[in-house]
py3Dmol code that shows the C-alpha trace and the ligand (Angstrom):
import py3Dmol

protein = """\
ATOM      1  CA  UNK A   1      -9.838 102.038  24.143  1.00  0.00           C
ATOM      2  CA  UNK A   2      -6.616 101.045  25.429  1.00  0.00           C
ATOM      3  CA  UNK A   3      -4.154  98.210  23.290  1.00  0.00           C
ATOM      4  CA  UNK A   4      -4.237  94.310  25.158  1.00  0.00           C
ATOM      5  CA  UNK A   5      -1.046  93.490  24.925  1.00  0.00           C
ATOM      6  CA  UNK A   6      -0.750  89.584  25.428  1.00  0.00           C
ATOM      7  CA  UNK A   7       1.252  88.170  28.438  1.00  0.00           C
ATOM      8  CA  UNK A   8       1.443  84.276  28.745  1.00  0.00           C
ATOM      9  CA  UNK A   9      -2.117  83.555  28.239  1.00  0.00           C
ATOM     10  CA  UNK A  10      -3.624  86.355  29.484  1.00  0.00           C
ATOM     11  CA  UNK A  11      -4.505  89.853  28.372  1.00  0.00           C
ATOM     12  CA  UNK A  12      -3.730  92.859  29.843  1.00  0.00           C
ATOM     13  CA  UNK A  13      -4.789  96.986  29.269  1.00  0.00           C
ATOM     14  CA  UNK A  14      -1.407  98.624  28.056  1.00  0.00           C
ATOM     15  CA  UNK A  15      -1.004 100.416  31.505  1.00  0.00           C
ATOM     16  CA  UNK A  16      -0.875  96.689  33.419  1.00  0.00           C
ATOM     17  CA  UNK A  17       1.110  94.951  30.556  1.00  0.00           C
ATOM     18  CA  UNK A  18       3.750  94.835  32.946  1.00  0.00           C
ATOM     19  CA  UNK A  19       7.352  92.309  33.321  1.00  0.00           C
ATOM     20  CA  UNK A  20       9.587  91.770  35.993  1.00  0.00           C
ATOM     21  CA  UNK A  21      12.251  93.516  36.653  1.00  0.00           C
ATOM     22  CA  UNK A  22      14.405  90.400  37.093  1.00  0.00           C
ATOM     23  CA  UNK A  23      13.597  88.627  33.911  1.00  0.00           C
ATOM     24  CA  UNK A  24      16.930  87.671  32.150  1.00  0.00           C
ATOM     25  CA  UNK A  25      15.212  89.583  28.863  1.00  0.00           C
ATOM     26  CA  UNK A  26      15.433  92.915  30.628  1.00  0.00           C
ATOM     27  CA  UNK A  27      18.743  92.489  32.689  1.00  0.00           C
ATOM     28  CA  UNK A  28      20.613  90.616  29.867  1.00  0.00           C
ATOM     29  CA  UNK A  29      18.885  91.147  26.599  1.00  0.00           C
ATOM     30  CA  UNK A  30      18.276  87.477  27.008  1.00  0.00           C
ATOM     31  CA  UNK A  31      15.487  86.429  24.393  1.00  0.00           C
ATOM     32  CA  UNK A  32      14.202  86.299  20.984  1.00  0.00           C
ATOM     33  CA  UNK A  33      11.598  88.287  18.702  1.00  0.00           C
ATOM     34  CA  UNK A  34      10.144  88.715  15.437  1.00  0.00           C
ATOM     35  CA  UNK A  35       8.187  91.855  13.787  1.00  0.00           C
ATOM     36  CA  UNK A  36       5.197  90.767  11.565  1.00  0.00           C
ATOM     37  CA  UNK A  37       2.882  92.808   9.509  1.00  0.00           C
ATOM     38  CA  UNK A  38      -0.783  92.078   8.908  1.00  0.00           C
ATOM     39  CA  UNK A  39      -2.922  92.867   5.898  1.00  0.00           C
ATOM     40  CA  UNK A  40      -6.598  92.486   6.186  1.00  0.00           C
ATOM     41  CA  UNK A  41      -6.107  90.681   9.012  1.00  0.00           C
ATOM     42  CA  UNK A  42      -3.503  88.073   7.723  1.00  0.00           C
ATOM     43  CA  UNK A  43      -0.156  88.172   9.386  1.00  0.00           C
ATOM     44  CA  UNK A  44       2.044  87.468   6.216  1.00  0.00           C
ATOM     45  CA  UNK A  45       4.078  84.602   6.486  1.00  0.00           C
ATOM     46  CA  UNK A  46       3.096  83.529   9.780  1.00  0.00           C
ATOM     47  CA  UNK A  47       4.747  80.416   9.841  1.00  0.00           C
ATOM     48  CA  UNK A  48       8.118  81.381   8.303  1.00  0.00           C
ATOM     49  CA  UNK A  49       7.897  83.945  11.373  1.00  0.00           C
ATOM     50  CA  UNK A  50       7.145  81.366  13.812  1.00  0.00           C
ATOM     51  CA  UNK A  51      10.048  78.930  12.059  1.00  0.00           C
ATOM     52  CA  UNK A  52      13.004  81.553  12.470  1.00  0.00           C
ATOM     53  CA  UNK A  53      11.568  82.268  15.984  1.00  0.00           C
ATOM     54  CA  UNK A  54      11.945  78.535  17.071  1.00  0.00           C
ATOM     55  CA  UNK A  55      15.432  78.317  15.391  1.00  0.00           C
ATOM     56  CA  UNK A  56      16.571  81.987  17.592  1.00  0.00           C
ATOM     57  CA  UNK A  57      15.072  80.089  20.627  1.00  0.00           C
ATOM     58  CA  UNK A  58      16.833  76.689  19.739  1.00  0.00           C
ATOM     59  CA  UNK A  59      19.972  78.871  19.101  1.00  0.00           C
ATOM     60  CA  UNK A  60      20.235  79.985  22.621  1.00  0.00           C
ATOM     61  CA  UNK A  61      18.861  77.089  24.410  1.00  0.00           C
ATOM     62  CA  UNK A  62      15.343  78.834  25.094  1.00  0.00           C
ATOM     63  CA  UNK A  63      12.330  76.364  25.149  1.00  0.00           C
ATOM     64  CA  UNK A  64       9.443  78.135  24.175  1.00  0.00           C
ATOM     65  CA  UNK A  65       6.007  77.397  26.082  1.00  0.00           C
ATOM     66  CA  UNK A  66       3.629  75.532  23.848  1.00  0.00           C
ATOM     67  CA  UNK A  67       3.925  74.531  20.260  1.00  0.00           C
ATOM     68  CA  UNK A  68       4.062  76.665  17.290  1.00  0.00           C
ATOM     69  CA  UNK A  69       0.904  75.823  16.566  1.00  0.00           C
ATOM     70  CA  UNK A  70      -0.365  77.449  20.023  1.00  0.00           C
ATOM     71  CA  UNK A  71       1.903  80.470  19.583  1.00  0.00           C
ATOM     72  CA  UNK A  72      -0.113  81.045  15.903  1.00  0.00           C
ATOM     73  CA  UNK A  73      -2.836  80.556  17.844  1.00  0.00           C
ATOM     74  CA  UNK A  74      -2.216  83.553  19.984  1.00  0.00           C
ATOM     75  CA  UNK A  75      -1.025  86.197  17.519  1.00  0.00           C
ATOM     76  CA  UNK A  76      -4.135  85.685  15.597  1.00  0.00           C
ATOM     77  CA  UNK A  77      -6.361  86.161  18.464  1.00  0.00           C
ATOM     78  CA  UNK A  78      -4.369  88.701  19.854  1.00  0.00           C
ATOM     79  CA  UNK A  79      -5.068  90.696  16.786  1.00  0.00           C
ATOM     80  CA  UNK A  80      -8.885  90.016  17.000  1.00  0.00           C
ATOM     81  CA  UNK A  81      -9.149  91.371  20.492  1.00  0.00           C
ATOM     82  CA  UNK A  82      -7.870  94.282  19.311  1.00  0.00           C
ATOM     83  CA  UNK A  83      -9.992  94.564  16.419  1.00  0.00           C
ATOM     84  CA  UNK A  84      -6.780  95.315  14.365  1.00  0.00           C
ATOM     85  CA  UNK A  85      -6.703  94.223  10.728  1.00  0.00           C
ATOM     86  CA  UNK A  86      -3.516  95.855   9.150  1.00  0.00           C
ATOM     87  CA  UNK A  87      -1.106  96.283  12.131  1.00  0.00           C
ATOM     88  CA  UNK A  88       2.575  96.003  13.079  1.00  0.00           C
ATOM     89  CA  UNK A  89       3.063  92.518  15.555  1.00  0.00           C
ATOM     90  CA  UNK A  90       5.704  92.204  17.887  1.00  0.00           C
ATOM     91  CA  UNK A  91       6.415  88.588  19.334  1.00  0.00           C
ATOM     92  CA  UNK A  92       8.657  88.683  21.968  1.00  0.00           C
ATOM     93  CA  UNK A  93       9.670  85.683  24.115  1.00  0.00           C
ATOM     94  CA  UNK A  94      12.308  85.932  27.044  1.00  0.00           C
ATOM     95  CA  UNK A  95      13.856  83.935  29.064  1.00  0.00           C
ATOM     96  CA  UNK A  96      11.798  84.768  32.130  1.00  0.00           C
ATOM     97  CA  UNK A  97      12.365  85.789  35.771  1.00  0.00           C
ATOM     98  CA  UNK A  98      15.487  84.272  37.251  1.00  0.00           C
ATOM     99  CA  UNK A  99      18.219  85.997  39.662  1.00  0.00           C
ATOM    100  CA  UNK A 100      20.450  88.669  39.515  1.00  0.00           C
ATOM    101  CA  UNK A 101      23.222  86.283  38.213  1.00  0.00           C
ATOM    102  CA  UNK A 102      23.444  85.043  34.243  1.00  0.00           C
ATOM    103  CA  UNK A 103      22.648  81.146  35.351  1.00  0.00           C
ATOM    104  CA  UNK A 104      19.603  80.877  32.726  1.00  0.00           C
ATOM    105  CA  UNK A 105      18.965  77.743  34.044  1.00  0.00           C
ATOM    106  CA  UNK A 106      17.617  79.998  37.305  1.00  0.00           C
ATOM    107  CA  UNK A 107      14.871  81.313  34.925  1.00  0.00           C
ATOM    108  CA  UNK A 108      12.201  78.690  35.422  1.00  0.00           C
ATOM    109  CA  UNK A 109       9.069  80.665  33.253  1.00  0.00           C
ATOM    110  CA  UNK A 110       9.892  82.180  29.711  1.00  0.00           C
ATOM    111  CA  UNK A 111       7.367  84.267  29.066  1.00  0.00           C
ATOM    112  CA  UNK A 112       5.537  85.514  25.758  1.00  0.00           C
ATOM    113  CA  UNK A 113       4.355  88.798  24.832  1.00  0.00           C
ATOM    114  CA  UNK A 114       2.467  89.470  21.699  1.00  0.00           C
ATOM    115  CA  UNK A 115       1.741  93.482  21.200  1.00  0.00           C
ATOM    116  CA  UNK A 116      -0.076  94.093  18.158  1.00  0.00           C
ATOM    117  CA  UNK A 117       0.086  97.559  17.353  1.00  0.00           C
ATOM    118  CA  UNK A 118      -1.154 100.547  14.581  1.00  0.00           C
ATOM    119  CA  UNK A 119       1.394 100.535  11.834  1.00  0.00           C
ATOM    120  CA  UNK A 120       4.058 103.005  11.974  1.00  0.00           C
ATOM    121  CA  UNK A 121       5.133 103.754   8.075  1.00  0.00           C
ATOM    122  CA  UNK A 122       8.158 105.397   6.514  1.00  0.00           C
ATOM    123  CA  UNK A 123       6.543 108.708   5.460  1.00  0.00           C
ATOM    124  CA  UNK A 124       5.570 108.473   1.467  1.00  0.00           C
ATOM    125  CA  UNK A 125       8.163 111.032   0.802  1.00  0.00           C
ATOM    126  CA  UNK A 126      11.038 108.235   1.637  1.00  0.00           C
ATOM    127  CA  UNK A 127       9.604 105.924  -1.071  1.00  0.00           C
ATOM    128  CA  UNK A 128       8.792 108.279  -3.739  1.00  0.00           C
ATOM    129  CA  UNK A 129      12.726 110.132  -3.526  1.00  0.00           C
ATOM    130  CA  UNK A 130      14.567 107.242  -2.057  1.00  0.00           C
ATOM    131  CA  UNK A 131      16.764 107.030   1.556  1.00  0.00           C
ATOM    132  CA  UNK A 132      20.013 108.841   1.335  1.00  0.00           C
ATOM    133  CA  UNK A 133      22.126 106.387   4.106  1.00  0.00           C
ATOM    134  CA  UNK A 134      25.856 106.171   5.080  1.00  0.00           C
ATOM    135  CA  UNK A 135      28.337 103.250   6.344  1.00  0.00           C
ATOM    136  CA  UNK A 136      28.010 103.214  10.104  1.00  0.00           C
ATOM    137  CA  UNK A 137      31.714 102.647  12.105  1.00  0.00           C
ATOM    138  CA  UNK A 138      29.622  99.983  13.996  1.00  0.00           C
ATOM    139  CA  UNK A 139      30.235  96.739  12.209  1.00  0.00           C
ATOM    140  CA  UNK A 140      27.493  93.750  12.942  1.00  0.00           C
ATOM    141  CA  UNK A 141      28.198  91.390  15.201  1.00  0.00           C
ATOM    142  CA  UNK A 142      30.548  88.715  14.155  1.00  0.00           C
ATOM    143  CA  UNK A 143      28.718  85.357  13.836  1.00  0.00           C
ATOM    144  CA  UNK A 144      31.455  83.749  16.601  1.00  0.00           C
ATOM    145  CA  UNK A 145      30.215  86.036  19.290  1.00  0.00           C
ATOM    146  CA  UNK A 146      26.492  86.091  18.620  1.00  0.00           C
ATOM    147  CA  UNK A 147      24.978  85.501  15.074  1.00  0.00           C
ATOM    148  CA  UNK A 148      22.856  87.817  13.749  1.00  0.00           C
ATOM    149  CA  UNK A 149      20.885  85.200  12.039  1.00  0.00           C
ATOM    150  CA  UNK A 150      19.447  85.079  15.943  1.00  0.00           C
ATOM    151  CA  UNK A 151      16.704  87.634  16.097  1.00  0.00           C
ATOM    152  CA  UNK A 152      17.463  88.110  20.069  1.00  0.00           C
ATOM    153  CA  UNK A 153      16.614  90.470  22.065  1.00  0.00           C
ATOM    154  CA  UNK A 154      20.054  91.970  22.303  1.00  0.00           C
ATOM    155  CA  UNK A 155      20.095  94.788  19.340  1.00  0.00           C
ATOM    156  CA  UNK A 156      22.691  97.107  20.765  1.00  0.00           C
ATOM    157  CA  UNK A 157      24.662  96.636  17.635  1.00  0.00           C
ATOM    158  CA  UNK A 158      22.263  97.964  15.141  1.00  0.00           C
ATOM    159  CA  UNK A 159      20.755 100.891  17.742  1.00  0.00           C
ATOM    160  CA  UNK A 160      24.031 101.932  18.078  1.00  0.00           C
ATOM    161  CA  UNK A 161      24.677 102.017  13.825  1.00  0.00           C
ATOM    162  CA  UNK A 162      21.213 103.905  13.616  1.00  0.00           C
ATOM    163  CA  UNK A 163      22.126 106.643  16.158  1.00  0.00           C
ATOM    164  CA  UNK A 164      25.121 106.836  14.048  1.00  0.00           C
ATOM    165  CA  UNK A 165      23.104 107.467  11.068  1.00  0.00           C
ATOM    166  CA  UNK A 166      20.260 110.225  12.941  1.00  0.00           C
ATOM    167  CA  UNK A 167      23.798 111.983  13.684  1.00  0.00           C
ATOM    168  CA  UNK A 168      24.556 112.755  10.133  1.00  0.00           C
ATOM    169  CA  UNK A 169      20.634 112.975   9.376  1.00  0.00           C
ATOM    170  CA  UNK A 170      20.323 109.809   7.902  1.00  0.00           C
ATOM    171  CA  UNK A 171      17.172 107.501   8.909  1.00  0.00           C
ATOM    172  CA  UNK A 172      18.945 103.944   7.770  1.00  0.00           C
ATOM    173  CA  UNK A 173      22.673 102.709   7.334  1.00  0.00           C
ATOM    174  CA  UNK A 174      24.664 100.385   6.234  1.00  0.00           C
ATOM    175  CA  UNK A 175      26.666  97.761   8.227  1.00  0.00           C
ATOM    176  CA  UNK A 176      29.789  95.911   7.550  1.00  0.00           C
ATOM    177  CA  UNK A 177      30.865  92.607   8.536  1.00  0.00           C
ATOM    178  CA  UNK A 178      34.003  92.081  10.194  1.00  0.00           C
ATOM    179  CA  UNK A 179      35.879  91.497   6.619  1.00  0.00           C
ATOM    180  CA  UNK A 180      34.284  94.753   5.370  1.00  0.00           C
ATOM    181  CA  UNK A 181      31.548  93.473   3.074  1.00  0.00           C
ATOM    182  CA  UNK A 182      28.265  94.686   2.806  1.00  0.00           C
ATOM    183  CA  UNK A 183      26.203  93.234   5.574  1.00  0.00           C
ATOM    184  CA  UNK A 184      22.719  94.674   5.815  1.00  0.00           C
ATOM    185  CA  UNK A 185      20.809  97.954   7.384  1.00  0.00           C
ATOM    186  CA  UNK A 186      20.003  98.289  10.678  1.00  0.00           C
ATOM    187  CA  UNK A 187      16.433  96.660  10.374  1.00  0.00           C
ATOM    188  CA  UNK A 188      16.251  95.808   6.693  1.00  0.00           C
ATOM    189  CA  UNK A 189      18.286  93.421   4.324  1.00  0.00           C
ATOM    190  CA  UNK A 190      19.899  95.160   1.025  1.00  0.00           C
ATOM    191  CA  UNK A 191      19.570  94.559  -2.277  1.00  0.00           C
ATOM    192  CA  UNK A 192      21.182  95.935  -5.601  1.00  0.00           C
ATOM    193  CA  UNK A 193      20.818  95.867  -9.514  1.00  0.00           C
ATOM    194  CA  UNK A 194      23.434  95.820 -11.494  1.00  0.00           C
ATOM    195  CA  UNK A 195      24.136  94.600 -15.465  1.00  0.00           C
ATOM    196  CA  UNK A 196      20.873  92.972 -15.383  1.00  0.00           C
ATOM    197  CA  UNK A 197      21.136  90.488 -12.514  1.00  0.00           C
ATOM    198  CA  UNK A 198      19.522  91.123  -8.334  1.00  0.00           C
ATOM    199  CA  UNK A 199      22.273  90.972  -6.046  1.00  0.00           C
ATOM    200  CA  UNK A 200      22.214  90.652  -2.115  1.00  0.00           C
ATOM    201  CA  UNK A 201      24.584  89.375   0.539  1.00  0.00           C
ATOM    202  CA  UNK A 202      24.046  85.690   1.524  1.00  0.00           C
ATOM    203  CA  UNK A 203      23.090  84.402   4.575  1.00  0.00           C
ATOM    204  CA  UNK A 204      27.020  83.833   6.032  1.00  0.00           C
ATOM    205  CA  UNK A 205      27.783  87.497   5.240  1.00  0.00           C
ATOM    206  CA  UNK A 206      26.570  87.915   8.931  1.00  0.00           C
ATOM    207  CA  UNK A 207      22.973  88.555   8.059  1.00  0.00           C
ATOM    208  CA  UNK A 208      19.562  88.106   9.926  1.00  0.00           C
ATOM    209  CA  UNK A 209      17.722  86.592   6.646  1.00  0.00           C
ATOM    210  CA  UNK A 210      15.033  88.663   6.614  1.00  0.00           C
ATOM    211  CA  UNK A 211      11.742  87.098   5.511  1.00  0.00           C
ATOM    212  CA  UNK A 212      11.052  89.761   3.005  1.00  0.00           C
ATOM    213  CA  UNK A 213      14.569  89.211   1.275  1.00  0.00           C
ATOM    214  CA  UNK A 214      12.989  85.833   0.929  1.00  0.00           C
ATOM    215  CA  UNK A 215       9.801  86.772  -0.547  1.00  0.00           C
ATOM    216  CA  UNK A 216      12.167  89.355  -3.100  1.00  0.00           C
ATOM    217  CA  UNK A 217      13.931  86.470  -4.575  1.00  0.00           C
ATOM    218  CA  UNK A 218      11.265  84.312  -5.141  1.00  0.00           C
ATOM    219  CA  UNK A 219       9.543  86.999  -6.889  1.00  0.00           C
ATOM    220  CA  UNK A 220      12.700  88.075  -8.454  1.00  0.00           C
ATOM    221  CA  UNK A 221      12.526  84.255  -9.777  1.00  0.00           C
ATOM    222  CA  UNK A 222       9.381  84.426 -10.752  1.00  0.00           C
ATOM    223  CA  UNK A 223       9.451  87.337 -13.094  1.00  0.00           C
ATOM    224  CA  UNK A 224      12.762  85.779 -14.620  1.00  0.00           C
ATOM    225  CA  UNK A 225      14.993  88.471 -13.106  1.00  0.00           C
ATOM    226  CA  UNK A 226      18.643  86.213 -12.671  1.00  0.00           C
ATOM    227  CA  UNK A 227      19.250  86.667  -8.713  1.00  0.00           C
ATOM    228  CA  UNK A 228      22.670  85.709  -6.641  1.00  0.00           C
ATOM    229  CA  UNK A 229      23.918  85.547  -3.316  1.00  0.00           C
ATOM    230  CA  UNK A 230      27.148  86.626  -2.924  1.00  0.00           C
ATOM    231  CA  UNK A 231      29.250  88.757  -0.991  1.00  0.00           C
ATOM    232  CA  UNK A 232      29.096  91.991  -1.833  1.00  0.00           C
ATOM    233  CA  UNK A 233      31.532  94.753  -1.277  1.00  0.00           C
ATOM    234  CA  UNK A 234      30.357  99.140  -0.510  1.00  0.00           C
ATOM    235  CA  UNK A 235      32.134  99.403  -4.635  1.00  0.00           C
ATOM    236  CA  UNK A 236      29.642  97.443  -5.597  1.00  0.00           C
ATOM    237  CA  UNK A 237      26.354  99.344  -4.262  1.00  0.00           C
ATOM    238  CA  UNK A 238      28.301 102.652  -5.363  1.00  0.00           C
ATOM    239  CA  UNK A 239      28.073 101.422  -8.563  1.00  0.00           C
ATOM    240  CA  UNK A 240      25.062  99.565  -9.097  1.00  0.00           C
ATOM    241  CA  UNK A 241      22.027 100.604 -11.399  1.00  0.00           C
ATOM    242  CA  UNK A 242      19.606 100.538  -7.865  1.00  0.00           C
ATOM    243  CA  UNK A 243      19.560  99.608  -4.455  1.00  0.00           C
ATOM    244  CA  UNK A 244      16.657  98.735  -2.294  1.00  0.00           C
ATOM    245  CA  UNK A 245      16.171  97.349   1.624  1.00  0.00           C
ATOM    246  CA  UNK A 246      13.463  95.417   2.474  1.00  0.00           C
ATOM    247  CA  UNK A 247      11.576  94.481   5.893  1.00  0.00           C
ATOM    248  CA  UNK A 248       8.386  93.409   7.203  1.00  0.00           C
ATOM    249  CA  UNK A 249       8.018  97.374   8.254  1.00  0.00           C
ATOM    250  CA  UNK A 250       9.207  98.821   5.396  1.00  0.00           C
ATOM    251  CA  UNK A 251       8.384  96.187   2.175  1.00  0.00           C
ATOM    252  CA  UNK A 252      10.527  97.557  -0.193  1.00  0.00           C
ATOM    253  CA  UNK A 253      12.505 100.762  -0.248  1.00  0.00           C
ATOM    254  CA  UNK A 254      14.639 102.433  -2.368  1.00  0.00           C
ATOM    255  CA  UNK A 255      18.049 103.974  -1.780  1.00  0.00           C
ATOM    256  CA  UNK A 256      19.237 106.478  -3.552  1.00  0.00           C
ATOM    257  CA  UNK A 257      23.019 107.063  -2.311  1.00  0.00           C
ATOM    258  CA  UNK A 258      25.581 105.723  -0.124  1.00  0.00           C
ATOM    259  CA  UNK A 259      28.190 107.801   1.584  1.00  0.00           C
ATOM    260  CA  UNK A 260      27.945 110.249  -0.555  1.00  0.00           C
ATOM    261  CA  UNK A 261      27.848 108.507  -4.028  1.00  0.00           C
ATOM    262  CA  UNK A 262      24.409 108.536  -6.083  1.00  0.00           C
ATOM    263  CA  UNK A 263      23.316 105.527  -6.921  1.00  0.00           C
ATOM    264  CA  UNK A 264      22.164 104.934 -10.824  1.00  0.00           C
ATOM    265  CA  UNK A 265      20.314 108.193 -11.703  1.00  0.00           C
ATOM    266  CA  UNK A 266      19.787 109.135  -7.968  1.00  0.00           C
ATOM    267  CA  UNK A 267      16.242 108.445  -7.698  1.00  0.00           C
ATOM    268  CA  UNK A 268      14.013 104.783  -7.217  1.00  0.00           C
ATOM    269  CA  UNK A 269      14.413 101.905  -9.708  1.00  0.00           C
ATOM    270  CA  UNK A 270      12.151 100.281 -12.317  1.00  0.00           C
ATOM    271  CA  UNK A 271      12.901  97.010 -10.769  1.00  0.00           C
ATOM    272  CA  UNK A 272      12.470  98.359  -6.979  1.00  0.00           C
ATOM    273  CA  UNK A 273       9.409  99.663  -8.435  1.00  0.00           C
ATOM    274  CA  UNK A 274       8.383  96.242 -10.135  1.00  0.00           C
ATOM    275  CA  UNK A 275       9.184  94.178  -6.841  1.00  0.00           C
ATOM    276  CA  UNK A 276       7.192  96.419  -4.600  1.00  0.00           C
ATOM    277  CA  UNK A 277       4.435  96.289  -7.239  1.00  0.00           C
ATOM    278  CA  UNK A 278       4.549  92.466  -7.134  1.00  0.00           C
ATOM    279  CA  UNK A 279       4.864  92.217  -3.154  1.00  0.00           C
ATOM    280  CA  UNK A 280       1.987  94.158  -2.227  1.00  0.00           C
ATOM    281  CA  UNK A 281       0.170  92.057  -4.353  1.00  0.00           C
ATOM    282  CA  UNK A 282       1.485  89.489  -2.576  1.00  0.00           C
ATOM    283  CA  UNK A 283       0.657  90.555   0.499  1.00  0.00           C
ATOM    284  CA  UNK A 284      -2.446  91.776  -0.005  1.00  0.00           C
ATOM    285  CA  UNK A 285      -4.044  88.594  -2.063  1.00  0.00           C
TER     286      UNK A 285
END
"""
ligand_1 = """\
25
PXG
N 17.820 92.687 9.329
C 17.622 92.971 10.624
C 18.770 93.201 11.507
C 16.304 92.997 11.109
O 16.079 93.252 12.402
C 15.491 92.525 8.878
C 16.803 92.473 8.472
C 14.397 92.243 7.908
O 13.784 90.997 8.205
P 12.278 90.700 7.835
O 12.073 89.297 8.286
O 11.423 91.687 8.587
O 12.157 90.854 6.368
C 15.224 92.773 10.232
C 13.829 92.799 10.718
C 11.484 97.191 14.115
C 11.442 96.109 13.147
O 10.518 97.318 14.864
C 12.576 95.417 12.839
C 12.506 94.397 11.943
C 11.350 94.043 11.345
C 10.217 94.744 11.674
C 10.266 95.798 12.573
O 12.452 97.933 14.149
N 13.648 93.773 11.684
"""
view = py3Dmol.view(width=600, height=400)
view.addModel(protein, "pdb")
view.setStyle({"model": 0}, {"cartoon": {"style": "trace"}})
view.addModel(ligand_1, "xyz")
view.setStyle({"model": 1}, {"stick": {}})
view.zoomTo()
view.show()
């Protein structure tokens, strides 16, 4: 049975889920997303998904049709039609059909698209030996020209760090900020332990703040681990004890080296291992 991908109300067999050619998403990148996960058929953190979704639209003057409320609405049902109960959800809303020209004010119907799709893991083997990832050349995009806490449609930044990273045969990488800190991977935030205390970049560091990085320090918090936000520099993550990403897709994984450098003993943390523990317990309660 084919997918029905959701379309502005209406569903529609994978083969007809169809846009047009002239909406400002697909000429310009112009729109906003999120990626959820659902467990048992409860999209985790629903809301907080729907919250940074409304602040990416706000961001770049994007109304979205409807309420939040409405837009819940539809990514729950959207998984019921599909009979789906642990599945990967992509909300997508762009700015709609408008002209050839950038005037956005052209593009009278933003459209929303909710595809709710099979889950597409890391293989096991990634989170039992760890990610080996390098520093991409690409640096993320400097909060002044767009800021990555947007989650927009326009991702050419981080594609262009992963292909980077596939052409040394890594699967992740890490990206800088324009003063050379540690930013975050191309999908996932990053996290490392070192002398006792869970460090990861704050949200200025040019950053989208991941709602799993959220969920990590409150559980951090919760089993008394001392957490902080700071900048962080590629010395640091050389020489932490363990470093971790995390992202709706992924939940928690481990890396194991950086450019080279082994991380702690070279292979995945206790406290990875402990915050993984506690967040699929989270997510599966
Ligand atoms: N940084 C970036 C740049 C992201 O795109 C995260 C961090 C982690 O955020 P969350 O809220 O998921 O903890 C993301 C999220 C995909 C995919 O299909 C990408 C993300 C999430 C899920 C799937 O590549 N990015």
């Amino acid at each position: 049975m084919s997918i029905k991908i959701y379309i502005s109300g209406q569903y529609f067999d994978k083969e007809d889920a169809k846009i047009s050619v002239f909406d400002h998403g697909f000429l310009y990148g112009d729109g906003v997303f999120e990626g959820m996960r659902a467990y048992s058929g409860k999209v985790f953190r629903l809301e907080e998904h729907i919250t940074r979704l409304w602040e990416s639209a706000k961001s770049i003057f994007l109304k979205i049709p409807g309420t939040p409320a409405d837009v819940i609405n539809a990514v729950n049902d959207t998984l019921k039609v599909n009979n789906l109960t642990d599945a990967y959800i992509r909300l997508i809303v762009t700015r709609g059909a408008g002209t050839l020209g950038l005037d956005a004010d052209l593009c009278k119907e933003p459209q929303i698209i909710i595809i709710a799709a099979q889950l597409a893991l890391y293989p096991s083997e990634f989170y039992e030996k760890g990610l080996e990832i390098v520093t991409a050349s690409t640096t993320r995009t400097n909060a002044g020209m767009l800021s990555p806490q947007i989650k927009s449609l326009n991702y050419l930044n981080n594609i262009m760090a992963k292909i980077e990273g596939h052409l040394v045969g890594c699967v992740e990488v890490l990206l800088l900020n324009s003063k050379g800190e540690v930013a975050e991977a191309s999908g996932d935030n990053i996290f490392i332990w070192k002398r006792n205390v869970l460090h990861t970049p704050p949200a200025d560091a040019g950053i989208l703040e991941g709602i799993t990085r959220r969920v990590v320090l409150e559980l951090a918090e919760e089993l008394g681990m001392k957490t902080k936000e700071a900048p962080m520099t590629r010395h640091d993550i050389y020489t932490a004890d363990e470093c971790f990403l995390t992202g709706s897709a992924a939940e928690l994984i481990p890396v194991v080296k950086l450019d080279g450098r082994i991380i702690g003993d070279g292979k995945p943390g206790a406290v990875m291992k402990k915050l993984l523990e506690r967040f699929q317990q989270e997510t599966r309660k």
